[in-house]
TORPA-121352 format. One line per 5 residues: number of its first residue (from 1); their letters; for each residue x, y, z of N, C-alpha, C, O. Coordinates in Angstrom, 3 decimals. Atoms other than C-alpha are relative to their C-alpha. Example, Ala and Ser with C-alpha at 12.3 -4.5 7.8 and 13.67 -1.06 7.14 Angstrom:
2
1> as> 0.890/-1.190/0.000/12.300/-4.500/7.800/0.900/1.200/0.000/1.936/1.181/0.665; -0.820/-1.190/-0.060/13.670/-1.060/7.140/-0.770/1.090/0.730/-0.261/2.198/0.899
//
This chain:
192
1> xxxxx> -1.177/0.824/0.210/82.080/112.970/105.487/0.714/-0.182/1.335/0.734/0.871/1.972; -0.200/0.460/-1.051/83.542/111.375/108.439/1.825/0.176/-0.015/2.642/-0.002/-0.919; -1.698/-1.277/-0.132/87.196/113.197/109.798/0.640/-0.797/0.625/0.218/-1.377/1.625; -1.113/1.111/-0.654/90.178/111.127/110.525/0.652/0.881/0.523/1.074/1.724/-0.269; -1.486/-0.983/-0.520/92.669/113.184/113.028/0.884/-0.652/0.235/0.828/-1.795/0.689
6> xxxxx> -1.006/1.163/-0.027/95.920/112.236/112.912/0.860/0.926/1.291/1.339/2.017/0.981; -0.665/-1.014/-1.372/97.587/113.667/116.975/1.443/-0.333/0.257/1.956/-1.313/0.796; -1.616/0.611/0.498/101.154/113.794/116.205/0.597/0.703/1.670/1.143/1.802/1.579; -0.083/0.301/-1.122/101.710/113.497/120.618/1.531/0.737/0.304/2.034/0.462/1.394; -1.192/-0.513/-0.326/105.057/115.503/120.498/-0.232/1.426/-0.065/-1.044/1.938/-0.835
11> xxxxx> -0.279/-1.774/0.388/106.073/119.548/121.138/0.642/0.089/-0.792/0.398/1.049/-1.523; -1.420/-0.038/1.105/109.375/118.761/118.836/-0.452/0.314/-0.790/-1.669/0.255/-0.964; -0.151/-0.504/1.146/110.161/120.181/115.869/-0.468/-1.536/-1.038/0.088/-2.634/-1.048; 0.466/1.512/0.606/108.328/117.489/113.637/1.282/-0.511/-1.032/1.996/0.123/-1.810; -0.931/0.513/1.057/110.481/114.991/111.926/-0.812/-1.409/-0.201/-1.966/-1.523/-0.613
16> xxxxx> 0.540/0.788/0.937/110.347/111.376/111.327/-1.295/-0.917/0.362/-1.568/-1.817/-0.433; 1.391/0.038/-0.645/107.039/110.555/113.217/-0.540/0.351/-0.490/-1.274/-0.252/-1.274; 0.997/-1.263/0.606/105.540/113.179/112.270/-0.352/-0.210/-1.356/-1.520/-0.253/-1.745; 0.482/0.565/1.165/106.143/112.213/108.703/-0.301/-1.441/-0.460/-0.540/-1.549/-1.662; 0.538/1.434/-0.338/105.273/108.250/109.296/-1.469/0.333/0.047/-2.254/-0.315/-0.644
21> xxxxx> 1.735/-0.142/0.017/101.594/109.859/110.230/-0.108/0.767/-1.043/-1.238/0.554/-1.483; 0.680/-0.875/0.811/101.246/112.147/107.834/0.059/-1.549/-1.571/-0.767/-1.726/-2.467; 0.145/1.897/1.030/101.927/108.234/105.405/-1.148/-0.320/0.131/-1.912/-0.483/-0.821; 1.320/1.342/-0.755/99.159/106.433/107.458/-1.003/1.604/-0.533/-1.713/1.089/-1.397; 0.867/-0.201/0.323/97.011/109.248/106.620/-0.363/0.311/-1.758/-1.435/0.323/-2.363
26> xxxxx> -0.223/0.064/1.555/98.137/109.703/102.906/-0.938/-1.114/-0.592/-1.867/-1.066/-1.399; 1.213/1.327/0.340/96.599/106.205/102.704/-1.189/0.127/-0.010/-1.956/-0.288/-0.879; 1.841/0.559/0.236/93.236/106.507/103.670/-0.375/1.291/-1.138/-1.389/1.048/-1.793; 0.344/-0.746/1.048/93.095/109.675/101.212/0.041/-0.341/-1.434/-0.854/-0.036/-2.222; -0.325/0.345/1.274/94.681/108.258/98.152/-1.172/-1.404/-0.303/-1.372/-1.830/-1.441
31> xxxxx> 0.927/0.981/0.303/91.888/105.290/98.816/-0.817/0.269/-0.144/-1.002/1.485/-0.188; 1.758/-0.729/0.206/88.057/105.276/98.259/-0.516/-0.466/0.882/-1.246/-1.445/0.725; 0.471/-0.246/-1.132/87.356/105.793/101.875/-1.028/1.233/0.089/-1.728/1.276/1.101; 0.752/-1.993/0.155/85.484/109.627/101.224/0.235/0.020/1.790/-0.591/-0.164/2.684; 0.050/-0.233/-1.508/87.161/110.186/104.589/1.053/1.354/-0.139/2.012/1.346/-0.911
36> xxxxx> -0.732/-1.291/0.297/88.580/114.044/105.076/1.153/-0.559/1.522/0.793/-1.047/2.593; -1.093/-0.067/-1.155/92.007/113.822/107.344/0.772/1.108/0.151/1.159/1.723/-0.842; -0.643/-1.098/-0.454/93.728/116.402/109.161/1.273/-0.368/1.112/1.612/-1.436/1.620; -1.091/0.595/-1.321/96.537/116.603/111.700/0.501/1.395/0.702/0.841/2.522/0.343; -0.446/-0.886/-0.845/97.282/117.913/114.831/1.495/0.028/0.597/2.060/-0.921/1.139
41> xxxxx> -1.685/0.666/-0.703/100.949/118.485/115.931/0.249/0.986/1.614/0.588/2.169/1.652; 0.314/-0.247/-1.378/100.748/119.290/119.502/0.936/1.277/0.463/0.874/2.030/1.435; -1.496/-1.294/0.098/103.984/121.781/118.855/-0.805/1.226/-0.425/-0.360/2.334/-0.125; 0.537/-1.536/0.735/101.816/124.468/117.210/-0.685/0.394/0.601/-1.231/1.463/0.330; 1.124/-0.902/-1.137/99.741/125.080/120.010/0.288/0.214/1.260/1.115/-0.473/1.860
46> xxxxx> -0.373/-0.272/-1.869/99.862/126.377/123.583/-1.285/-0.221/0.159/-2.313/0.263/-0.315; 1.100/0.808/-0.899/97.842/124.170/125.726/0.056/0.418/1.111/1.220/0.702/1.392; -0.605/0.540/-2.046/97.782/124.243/129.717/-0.324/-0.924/0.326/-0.979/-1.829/-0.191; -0.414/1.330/-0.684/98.522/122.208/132.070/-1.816/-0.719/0.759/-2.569/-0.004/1.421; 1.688/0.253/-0.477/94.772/119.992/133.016/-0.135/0.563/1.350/0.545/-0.201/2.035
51> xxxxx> 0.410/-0.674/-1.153/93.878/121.871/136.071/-1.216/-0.292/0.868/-1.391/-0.086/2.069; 1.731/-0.605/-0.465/90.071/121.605/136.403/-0.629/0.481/-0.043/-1.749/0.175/0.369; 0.237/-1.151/0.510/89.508/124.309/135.323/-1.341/-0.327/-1.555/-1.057/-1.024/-2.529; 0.949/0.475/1.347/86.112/124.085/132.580/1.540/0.929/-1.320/2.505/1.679/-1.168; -1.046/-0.314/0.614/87.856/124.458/129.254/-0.114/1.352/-0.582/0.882/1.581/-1.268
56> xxxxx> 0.258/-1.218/0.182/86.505/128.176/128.504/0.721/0.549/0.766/1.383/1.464/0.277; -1.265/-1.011/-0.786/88.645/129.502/131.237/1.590/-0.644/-0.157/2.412/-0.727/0.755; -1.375/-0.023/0.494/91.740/128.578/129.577/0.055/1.497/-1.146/-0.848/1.845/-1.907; -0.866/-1.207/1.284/93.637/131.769/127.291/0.432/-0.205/-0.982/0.433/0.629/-1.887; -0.905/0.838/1.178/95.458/129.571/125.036/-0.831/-0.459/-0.821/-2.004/-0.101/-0.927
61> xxxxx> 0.501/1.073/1.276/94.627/127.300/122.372/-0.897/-1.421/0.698/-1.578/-2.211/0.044; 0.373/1.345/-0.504/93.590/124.504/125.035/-1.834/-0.404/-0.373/-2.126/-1.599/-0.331; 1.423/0.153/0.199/89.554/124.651/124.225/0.177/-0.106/-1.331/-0.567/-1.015/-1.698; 0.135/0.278/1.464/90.234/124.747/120.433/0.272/-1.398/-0.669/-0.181/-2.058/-1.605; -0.648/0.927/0.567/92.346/122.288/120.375/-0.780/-1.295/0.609/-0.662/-2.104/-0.312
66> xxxxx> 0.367/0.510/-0.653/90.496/119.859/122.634/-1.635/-0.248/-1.113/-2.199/-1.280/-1.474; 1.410/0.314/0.786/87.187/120.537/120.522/0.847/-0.455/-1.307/0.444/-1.543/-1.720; 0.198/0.675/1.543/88.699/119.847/117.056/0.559/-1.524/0.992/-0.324/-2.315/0.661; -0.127/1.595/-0.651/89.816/116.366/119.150/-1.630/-0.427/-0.235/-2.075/-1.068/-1.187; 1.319/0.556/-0.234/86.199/115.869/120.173/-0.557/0.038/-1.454/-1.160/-0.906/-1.965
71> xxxxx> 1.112/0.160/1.264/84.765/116.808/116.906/0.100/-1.106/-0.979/-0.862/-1.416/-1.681; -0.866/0.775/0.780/87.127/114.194/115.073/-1.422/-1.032/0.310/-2.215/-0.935/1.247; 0.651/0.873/-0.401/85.058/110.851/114.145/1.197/-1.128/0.314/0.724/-2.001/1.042; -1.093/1.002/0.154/88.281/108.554/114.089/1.536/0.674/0.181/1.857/1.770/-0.278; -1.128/-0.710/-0.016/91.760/109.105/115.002/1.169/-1.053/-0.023/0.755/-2.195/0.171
76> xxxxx> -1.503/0.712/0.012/96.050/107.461/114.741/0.287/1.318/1.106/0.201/2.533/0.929; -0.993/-0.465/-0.916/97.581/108.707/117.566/1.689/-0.520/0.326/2.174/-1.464/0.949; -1.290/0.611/-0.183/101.197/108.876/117.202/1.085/0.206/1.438/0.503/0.991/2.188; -0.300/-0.738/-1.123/103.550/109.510/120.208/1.643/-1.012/-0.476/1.883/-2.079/-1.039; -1.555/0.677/-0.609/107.678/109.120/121.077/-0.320/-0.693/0.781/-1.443/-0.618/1.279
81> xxxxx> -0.287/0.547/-1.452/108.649/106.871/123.709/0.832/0.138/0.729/1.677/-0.758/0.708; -1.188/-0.238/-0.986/110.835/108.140/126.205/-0.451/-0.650/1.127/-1.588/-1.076/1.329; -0.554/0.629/-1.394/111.834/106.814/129.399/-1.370/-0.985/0.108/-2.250/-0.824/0.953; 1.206/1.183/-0.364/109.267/103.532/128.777/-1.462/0.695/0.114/-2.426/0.035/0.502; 1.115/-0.312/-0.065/106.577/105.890/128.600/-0.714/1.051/-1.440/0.040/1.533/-2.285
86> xxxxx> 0.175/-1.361/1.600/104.425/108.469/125.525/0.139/1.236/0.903/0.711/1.216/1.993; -0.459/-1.424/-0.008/104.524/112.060/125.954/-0.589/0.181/1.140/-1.572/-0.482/1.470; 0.858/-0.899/-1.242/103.616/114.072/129.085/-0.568/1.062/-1.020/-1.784/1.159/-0.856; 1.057/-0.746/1.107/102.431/116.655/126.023/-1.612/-0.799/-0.232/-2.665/-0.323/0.193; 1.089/0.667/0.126/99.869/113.751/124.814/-0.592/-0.329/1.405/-1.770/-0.033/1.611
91> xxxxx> 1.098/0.093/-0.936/99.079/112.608/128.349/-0.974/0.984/0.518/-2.136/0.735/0.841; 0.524/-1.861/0.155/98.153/116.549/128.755/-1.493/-0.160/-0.140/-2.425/-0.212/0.662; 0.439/0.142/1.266/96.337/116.186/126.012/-1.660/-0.465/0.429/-2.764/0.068/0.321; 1.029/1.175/0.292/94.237/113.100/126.748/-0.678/0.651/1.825/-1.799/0.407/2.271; 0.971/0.264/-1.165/93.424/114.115/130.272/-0.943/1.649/0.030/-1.812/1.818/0.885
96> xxxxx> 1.051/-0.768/0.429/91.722/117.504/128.956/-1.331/-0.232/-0.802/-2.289/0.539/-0.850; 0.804/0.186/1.077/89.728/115.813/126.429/-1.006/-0.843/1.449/-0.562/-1.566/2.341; 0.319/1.059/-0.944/86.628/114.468/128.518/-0.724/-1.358/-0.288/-0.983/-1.482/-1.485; 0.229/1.382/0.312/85.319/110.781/128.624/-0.573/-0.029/-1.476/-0.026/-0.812/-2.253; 1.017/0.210/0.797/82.799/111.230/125.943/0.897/0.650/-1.389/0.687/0.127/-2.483
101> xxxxx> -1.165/-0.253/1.406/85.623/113.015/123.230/0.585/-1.485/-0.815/0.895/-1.349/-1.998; -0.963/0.874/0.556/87.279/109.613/122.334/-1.115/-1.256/0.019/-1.072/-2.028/-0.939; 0.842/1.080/-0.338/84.247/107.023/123.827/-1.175/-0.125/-1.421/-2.104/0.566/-1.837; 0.470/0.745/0.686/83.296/104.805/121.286/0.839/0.328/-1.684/0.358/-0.133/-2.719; -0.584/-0.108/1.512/85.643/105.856/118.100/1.007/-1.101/-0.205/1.177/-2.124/0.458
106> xxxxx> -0.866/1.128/0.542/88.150/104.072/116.276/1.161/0.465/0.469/0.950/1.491/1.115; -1.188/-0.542/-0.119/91.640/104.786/116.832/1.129/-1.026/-0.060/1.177/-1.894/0.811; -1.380/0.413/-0.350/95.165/103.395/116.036/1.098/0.514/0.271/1.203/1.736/0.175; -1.509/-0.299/-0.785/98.630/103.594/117.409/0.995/-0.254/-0.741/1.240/-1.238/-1.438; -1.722/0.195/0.865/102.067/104.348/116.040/0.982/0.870/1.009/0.630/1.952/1.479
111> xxxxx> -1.164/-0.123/-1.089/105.055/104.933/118.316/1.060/-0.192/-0.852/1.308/-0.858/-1.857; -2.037/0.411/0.937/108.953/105.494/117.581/0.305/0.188/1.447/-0.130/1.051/2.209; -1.006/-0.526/-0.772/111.219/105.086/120.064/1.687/-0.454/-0.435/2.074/-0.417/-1.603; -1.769/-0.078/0.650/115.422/104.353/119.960/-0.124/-1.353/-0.049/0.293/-1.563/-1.188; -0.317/1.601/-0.209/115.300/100.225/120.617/-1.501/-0.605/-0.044/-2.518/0.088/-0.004
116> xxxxx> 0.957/0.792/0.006/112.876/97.494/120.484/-1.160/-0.316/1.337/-2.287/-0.785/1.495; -0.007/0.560/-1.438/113.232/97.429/124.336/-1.822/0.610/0.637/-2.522/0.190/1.558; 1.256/-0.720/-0.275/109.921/99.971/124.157/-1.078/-0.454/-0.679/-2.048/0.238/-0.368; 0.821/0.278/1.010/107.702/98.294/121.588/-1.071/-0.180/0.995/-2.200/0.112/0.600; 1.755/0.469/-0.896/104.985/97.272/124.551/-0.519/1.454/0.889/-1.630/1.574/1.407
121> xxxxx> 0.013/-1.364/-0.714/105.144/100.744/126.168/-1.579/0.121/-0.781/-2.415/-0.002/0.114; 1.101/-0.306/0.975/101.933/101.325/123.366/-1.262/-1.091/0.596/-2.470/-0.901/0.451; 1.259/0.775/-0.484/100.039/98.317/125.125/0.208/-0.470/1.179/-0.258/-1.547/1.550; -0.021/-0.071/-1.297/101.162/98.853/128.489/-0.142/1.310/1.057/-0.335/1.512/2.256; 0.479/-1.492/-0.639/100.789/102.483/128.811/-0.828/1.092/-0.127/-1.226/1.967/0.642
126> xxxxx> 1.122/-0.761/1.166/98.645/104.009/126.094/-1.012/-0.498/-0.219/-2.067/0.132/-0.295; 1.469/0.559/0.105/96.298/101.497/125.597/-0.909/0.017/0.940/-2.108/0.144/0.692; 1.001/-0.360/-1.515/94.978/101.719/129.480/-0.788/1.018/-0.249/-2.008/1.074/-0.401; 0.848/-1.454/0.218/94.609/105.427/128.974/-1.176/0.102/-1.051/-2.143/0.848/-0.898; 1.301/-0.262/0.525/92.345/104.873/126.206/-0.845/-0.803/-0.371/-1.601/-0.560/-1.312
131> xxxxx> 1.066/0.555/-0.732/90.413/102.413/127.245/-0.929/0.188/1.039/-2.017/-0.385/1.109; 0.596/-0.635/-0.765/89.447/104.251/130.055/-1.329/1.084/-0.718/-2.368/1.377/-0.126; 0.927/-0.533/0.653/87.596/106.344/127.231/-0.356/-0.608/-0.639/-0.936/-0.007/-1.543; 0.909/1.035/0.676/86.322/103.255/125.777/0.087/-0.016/-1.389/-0.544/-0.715/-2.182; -0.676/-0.124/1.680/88.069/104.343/122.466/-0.121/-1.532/-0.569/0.132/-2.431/0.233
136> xxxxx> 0.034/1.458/1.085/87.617/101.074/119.744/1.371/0.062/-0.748/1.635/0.427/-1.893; -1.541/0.131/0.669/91.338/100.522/119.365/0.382/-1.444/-0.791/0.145/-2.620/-0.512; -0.487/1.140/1.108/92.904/98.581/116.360/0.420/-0.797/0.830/0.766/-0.340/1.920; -1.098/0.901/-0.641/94.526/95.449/117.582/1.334/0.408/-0.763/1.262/0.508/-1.988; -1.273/0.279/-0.052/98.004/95.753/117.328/0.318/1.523/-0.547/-0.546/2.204/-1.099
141> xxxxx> -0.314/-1.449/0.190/100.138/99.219/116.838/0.893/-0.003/-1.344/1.068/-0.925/-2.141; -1.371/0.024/0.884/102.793/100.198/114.606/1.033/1.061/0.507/0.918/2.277/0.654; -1.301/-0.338/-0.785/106.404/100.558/116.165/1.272/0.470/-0.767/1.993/-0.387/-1.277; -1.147/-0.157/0.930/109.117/102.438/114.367/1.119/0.407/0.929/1.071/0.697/2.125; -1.235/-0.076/-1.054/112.943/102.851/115.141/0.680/0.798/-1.137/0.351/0.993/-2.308
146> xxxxx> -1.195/-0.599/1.355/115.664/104.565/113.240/0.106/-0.623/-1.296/0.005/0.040/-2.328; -0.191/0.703/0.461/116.194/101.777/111.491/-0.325/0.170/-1.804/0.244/0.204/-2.895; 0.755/0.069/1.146/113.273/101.974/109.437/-0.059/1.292/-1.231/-0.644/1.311/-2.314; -0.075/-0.947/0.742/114.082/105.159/108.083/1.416/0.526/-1.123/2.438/-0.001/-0.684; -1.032/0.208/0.471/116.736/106.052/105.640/0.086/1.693/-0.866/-0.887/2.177/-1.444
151> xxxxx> 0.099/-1.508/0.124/118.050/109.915/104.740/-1.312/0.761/0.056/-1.915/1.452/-0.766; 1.128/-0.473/-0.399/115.328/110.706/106.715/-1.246/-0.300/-0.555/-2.275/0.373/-0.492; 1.667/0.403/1.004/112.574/109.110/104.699/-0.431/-1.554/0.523/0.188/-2.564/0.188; 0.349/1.655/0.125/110.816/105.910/105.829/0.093/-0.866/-1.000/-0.891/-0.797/-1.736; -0.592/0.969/0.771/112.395/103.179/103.691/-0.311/-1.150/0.308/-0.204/-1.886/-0.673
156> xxxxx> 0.756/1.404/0.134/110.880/99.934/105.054/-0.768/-0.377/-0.360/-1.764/0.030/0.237; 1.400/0.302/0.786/108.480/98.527/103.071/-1.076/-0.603/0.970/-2.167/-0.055/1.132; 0.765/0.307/-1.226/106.987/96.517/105.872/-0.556/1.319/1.247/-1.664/1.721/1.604; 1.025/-1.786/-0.697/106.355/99.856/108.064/-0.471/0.393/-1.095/-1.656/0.399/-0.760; 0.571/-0.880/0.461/105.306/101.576/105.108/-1.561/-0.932/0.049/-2.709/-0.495/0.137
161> xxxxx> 1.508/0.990/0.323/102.684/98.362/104.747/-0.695/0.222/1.204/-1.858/0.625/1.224; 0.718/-0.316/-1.280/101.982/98.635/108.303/-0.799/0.928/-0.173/-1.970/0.618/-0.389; 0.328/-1.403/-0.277/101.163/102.123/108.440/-1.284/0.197/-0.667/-2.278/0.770/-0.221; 1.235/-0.139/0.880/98.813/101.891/105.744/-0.667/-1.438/0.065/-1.479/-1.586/-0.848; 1.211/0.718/-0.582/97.037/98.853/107.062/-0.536/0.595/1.500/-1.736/0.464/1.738
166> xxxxx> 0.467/-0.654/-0.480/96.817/100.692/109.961/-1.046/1.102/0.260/-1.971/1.096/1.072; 1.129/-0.874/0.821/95.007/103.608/108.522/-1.100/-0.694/-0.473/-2.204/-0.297/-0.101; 1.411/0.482/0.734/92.565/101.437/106.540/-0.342/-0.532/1.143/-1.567/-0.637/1.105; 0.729/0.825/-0.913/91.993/99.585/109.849/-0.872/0.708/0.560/-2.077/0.474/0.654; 1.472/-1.666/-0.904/90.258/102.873/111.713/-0.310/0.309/-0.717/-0.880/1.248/-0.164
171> xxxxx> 1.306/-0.524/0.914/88.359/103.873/108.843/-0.512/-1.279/-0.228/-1.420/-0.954/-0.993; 0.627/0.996/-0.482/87.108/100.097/109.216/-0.676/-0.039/0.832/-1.903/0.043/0.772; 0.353/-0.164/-1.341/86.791/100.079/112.404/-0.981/0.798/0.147/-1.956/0.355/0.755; 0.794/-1.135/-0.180/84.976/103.392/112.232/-1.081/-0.620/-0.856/-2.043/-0.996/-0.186; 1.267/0.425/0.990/82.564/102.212/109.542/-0.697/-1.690/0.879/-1.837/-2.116/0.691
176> xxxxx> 1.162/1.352/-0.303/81.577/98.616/111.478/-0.105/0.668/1.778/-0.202/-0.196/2.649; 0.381/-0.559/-1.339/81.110/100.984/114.943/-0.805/0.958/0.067/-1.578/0.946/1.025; 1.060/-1.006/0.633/79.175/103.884/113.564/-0.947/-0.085/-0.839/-1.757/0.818/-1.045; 1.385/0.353/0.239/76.857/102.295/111.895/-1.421/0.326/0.708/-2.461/0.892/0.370; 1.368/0.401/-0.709/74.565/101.566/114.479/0.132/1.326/1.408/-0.362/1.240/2.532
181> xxxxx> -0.169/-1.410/-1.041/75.528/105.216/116.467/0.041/0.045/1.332/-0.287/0.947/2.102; -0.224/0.186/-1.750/76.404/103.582/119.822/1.464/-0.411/-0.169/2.190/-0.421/-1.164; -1.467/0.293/-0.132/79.570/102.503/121.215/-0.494/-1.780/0.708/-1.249/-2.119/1.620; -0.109/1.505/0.106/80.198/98.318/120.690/0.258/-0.290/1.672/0.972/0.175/2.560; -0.680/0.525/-1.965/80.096/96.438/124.182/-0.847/0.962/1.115/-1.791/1.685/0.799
186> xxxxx> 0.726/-0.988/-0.864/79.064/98.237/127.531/0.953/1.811/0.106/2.168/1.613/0.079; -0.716/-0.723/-0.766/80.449/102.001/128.487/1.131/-0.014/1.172/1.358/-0.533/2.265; -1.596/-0.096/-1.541/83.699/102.932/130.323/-1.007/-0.013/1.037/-2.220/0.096/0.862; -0.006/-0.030/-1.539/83.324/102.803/134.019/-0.343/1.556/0.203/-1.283/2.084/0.798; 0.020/-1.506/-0.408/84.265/106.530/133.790/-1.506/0.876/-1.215/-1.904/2.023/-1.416
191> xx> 1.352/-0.310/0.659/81.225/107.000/131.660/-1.109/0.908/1.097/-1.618/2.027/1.036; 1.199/0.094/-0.846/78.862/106.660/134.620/-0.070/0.997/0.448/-0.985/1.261/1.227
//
């Protein structure tokens, strides 16, 4: 059965992110995808900092956490947006995992930040990074704000629709890319 991870890109104490992905993956479970989902919240583990270091000589959690990444077939990567950019946690993250962890899967994007003013931050700063691993990213993300939430519960019907077309899109995605057990198009650059 093919494993959706859902990488909830913050150390914080999870709130309404956190429960926006744990939605998008509600979806592909409550559907007839036979897809098992899990989630990582980047707060429950001690990582280090990418060094160079192979990932066996880390102490921490950083090799565990890095393999259940790699082992994942499909993933939603959610992340804050501060200062116009996602997490230095997730960038962490992404630059431990190596080329071949993320090259050729599915993956979509969901971001919160405070204003609208960040909505491209997700396809001006996140999408590079994982393209560089040749990841098969959904077109288009899903952007939440305060707004959309209401005594702490996501209350927009339109995000909630998002979220869960989102989800069904990477277990799509994943099913018309894994078929044929290569990755669509040529290899990253950083492949070679």
């Amino acid at each position: 059965m093919p494993t959706l991870l859902g990488i909830h890109g913050s150390v914080t104490r999870p709130g309404r992110l956190y429960q926006a992905l744990e939605l998008a993956l509600q979806a592909v479970r409550n559907g007839e995808n036979s897809v098992k989902t899990s989630l990582l919240h980047l707060g429950e583990h001690r990582i280090s900092f990418a060094d160079g270091r192979p990932l066996p000589d880390f102490s921490d959690d950083t090799e565990a956490v890095v393999d259940r990444v790699m082992a994942a077939d499909m993933y939603i990567i959610a992340t804050p947006i501060f200062r116009a950019s996602f997490t230095g946690a997730l960038k962490n993250l992404l630059d431990l995992v190596p080329v071949e962890g993320l090259m050729g899967k599915a993956c979509g994007l969901l971001a919160m930040g405070a204003t609208d003013h960040h909505y491209l931050t997700v396809d001006t700063q996140l999408r590079p990074v994982l393209a560089w691993f040749g990841a098969h990213l959904v077109p288009g993300a899903v952007y939440l704000q305060s707004r959309h939430f209401q005594d702490g519960q996501l209350a927009d019907s339109q995000a909630i629709s998002d979220l869960q077309r989102l989800a069904n899109g990477v277990v799509a995605m994943h099913r018309a890319t894994a078929d044929n057990g290569e990755m669509i198009g040529p290899p990253p650059l950083a492949a070679g």
